[in-house]
FITOR-203761 format. One line per field, with one value per residue (C-alpha): residue number from 1; residue in three letters; x, y, z. Coordinates in nm, 4 decimals. Example, Ala and Ser with C-alpha at 12.3 -4.5 7.8 and 13.67 -1.06 7.14 Angstrom:
voro: 1|2
selum: ALA|SER
xx: 1.2300|1.3670
yy: -0.4500|-0.1060
zz: 0.7800|0.7140
This chain:
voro: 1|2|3|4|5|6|7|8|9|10|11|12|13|14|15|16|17|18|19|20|21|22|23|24|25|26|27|28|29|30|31|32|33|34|35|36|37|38|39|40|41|42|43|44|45|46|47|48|49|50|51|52|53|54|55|56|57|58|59|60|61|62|63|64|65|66|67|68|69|70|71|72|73|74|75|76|77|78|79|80|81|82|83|84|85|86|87|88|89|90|91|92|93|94|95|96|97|98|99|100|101|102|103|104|105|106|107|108|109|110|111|112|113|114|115|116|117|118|119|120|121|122|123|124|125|126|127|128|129|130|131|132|133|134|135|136|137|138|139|140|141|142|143|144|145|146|147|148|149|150|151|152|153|154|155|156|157|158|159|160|161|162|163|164|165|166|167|168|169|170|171|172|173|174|175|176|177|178|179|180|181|182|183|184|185|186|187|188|189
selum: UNK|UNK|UNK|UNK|UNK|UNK|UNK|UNK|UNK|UNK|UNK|UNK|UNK|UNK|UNK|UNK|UNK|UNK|UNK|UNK|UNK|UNK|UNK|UNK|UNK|UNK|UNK|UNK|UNK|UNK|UNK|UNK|UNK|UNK|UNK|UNK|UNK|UNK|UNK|UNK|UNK|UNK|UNK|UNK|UNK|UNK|UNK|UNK|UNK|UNK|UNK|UNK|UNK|UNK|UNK|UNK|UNK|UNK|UNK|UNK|UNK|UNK|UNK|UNK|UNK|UNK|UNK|UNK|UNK|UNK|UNK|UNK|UNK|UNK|UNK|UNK|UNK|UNK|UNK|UNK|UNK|UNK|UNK|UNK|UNK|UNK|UNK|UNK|UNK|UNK|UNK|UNK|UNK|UNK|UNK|UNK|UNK|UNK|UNK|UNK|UNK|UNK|UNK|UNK|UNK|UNK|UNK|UNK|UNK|UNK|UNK|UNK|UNK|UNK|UNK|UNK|UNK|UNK|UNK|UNK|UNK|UNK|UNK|UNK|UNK|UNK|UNK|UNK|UNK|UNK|UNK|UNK|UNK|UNK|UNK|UNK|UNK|UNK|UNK|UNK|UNK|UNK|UNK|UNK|UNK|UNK|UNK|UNK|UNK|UNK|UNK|UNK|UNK|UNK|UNK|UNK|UNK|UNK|UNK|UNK|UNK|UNK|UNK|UNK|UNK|UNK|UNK|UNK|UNK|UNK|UNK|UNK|UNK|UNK|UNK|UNK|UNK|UNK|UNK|UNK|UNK|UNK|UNK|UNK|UNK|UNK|UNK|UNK|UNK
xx: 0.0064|0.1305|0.2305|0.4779|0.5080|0.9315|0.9754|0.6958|0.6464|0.9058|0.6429|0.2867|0.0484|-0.0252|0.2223|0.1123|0.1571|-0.1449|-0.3329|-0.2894|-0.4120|-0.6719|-0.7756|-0.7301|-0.4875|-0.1290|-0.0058|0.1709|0.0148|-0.1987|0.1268|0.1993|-0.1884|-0.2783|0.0268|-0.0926|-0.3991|-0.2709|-0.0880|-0.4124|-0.5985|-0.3640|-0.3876|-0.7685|-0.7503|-0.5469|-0.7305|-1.0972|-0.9106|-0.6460|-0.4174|-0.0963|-0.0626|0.3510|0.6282|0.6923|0.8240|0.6901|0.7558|0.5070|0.5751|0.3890|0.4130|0.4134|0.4453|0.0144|-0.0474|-0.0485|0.2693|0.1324|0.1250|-0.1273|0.0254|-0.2362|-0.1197|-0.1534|-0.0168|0.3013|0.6190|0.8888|0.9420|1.2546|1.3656|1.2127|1.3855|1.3130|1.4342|1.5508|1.4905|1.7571|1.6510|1.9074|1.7819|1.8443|1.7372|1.5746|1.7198|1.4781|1.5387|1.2909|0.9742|0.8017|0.5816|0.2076|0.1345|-0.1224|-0.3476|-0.5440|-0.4381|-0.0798|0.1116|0.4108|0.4569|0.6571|0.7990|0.7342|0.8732|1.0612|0.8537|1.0876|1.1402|0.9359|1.0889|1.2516|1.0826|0.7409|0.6380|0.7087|0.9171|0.8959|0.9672|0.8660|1.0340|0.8272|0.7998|0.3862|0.2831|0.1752|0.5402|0.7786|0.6814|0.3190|0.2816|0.2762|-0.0990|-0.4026|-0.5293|-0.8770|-0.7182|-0.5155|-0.8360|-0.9754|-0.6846|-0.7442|-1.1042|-1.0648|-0.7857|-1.0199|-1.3611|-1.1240|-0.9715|-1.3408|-1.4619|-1.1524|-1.2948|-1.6936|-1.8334|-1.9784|-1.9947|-1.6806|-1.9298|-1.7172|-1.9358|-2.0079|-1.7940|-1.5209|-1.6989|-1.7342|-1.3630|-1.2652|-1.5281|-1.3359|-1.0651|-1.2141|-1.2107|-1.5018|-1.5907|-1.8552|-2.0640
yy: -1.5465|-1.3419|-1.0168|-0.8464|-0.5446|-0.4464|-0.0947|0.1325|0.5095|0.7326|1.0035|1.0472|1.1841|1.4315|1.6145|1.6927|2.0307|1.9905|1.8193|1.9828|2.3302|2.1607|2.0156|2.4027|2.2410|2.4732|2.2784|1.9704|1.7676|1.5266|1.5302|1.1222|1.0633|1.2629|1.1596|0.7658|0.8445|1.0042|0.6689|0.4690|0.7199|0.6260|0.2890|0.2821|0.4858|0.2424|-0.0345|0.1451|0.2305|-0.0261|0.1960|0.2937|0.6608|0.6933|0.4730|0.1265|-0.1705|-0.5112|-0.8422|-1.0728|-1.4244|-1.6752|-2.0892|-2.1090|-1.8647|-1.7842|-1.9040|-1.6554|-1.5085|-1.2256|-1.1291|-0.9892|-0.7534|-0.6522|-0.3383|0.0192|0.2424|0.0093|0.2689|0.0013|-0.4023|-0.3640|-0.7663|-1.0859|-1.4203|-1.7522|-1.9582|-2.3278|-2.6338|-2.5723|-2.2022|-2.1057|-1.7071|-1.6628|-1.3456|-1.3195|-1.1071|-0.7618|-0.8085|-1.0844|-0.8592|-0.5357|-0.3551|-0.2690|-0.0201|0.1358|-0.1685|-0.1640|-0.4418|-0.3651|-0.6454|-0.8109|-0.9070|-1.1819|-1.0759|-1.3256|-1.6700|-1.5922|-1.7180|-1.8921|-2.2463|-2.3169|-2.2797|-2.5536|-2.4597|-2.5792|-2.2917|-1.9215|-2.0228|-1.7063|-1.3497|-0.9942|-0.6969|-0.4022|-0.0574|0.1039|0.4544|0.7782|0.8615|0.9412|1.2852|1.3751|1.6313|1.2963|1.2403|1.3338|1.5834|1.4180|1.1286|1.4056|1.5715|1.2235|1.1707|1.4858|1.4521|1.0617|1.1864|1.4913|1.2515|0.9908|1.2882|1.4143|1.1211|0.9431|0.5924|0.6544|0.3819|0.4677|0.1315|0.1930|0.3721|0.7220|1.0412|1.0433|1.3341|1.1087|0.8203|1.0670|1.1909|0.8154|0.6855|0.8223|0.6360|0.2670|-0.0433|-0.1161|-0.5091|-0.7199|-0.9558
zz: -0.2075|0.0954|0.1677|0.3980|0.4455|0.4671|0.4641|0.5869|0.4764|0.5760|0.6551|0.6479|0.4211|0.7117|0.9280|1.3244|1.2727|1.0106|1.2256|1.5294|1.2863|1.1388|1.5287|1.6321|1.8881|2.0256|2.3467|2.2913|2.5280|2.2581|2.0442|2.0503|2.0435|1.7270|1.5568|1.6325|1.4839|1.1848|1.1537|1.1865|0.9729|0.6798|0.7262|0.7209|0.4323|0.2453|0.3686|0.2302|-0.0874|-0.1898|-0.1999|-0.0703|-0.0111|0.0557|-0.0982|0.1025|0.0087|0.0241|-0.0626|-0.2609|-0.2129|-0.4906|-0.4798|-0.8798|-1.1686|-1.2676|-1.5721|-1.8905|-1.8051|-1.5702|-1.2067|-1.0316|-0.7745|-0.5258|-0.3902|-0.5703|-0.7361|-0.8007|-0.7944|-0.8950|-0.9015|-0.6935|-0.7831|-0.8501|-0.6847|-0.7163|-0.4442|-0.5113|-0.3071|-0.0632|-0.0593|-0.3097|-0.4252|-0.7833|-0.8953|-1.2472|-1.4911|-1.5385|-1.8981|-1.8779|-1.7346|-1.7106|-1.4575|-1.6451|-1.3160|-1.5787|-1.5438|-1.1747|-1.0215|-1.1326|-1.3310|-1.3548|-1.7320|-1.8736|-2.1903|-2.4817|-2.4030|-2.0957|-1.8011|-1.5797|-1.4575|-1.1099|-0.8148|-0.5933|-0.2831|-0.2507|-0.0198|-0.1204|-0.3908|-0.5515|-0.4106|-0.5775|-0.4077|-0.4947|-0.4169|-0.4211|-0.2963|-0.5024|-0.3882|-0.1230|-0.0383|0.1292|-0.1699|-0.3812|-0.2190|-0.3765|-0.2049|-0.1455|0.0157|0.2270|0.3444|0.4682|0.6558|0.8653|0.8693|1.0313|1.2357|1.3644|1.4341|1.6540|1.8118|1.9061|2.0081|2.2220|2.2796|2.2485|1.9895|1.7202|1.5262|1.3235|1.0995|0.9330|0.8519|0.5091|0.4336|0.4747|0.2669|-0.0260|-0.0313|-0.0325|-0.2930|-0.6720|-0.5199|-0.3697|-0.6593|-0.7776|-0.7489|-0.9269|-0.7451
């Protein structure tokens, strides 16, 4: 199973001039290296939660259908399943009727769903034979974002901003731990 990313957010959860407030910042000077960080601060946010804040698109590539008719799509919340396309062994894309599936984005992970019967043959390509175009984010706007996961964003964005470079282990306050902790997937060992 791989993933690749193909359309990032159009925007960010955060805007520079709410940063720059929140940072008690007016010149412009730090402008490119505040908005990299709220860039960075989303992504870490998504990485500690799972879950994508704005709409993207990505493409999930599989080998073979799973069995029991379901797949397990890895990224959350799941906005759409944009197409699914099997590719044959000349890398022929056929794209499979949506007729045959349905997105289950209440489950967590999200699912793909095979309605009864309808699973389809295997596709010709050994490698990446199969490719699910989806769309996952809250939504397309920053108002989309829970506000929680907002308020981390600024608060990582502010303690990389104060410390420019000094190590601290990669270790976040726990401030920020606490906003992102409702939100992180809970795993059994």
């Amino acid at each position: 199973m791989s993933l690749i990313l193909t359309s990032p957010p159009a925007t960010e959860p955060v805007s520079l001039a709410e940063a720059k407030a929140h940072l008690r910042i007016t010149h412009t000077d730090d402008d490119t290296y505040i908005s990299t960080l709220i860039i960075a601060a989303r992504r870490l946010v998504e990485a500690r939660t799972g879950l994508r804040l704005l709409q993207q698109g990505w493409s999930l590539f599989l080998d073979t259908w799973p069995c029991g008719g379901m797949i397990d799509v890895p990224l959350a919340p799941l906005i759409a399943i944009d197409d699914i396309i099997i590719y044959g062994d000349l890398d022929t894309p056929a794209t499979l009727d949506h007729a045959h599936y349905f997105l289950d984005a209440a489950s967590r992970p999200p699912r793909v769903v095979f309605r009864e019967g309808r699973v389809p043959a295997q596709p010709g390509r050994q490698a990446n034979g199969i490719e699910v175009k989806l769309q996952a984010g809250f939504g397309a706007a920053a108002t989309a974002v829970p506000q929680e996961l907002k308020q981390a964003v600024l608060l990582i964005t502010a303690h990389w901003f104060s410390r420019r470079g000094e190590g601290d282990d990669g270790v976040l306050p726990m401030a920020i731990l606490e906003l992102l902790a409702p939100y992180r997937t809970k795993r059994l060992t």
